[in-house]
N, C-alpha and C positions, 0 to 999 in steps of 0.2 A: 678058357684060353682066349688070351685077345690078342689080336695079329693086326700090324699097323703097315700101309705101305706109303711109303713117300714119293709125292710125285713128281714125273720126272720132269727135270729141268727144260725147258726149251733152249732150243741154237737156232737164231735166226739173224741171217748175214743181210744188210739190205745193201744193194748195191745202185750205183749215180753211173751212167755210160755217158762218153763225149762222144755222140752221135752226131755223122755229118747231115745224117737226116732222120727225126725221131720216128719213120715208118720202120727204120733198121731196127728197132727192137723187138718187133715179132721174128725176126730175123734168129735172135738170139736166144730165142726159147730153146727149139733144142740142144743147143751147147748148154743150159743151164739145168734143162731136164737131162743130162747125164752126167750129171752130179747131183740131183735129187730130186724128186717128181715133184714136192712138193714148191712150184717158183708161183709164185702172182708177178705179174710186169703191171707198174704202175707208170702211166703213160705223164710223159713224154720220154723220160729216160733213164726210170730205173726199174727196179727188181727187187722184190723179197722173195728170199729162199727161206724155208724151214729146213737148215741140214744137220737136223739131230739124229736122225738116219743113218745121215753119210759122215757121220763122223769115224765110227766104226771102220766100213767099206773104205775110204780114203789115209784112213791111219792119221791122220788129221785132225786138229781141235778148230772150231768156228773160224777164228783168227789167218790161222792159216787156206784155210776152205775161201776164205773173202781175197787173200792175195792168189792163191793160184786161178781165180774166173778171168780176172781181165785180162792176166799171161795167156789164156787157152783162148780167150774171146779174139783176143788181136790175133796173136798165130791162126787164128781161123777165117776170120773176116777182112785181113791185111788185104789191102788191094793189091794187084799184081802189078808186076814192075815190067 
């Protein structure tokens, strides 16, 4: 008996910030790690996430996983008025 398995696809979002100051993106680790543990921040102002994970857990495909960060990013780190 031979048994084959195929493997599985990766989903990786990489994301660009318009940061008023590129220290702000350690900033933004943990809003990214709760959407998937799996983030690298690549300096000065993005992100790759692995969210083949979270695709599941989100009810979400990559695509959509990639617009909803910077919705949660700004509502999170919006200066105060």
């Amino acid at each position: 008996m031979t048994t084959t398995t195929a493997q599985q696809q990766r989903h990786i979002v990489h994301l660009r910030f318009e940061l008023p100051d590129p220290a702000r993106l350690q900033d933004l680790r943990p809003l990214l790690e709760q959407v998937t543990p799996q983030v690298q921040l690549l300096e000065p102002d993005s992100a790759v996430l692995d969210v083949t994970g979270a695709l599941r857990f989100w009810n979400r495909d990559a695509a959509e996983i990639a617009r909803l960060i910077p919705l949660r990013a700004a509502a999170h780190h919006s200066p105060d008025e």
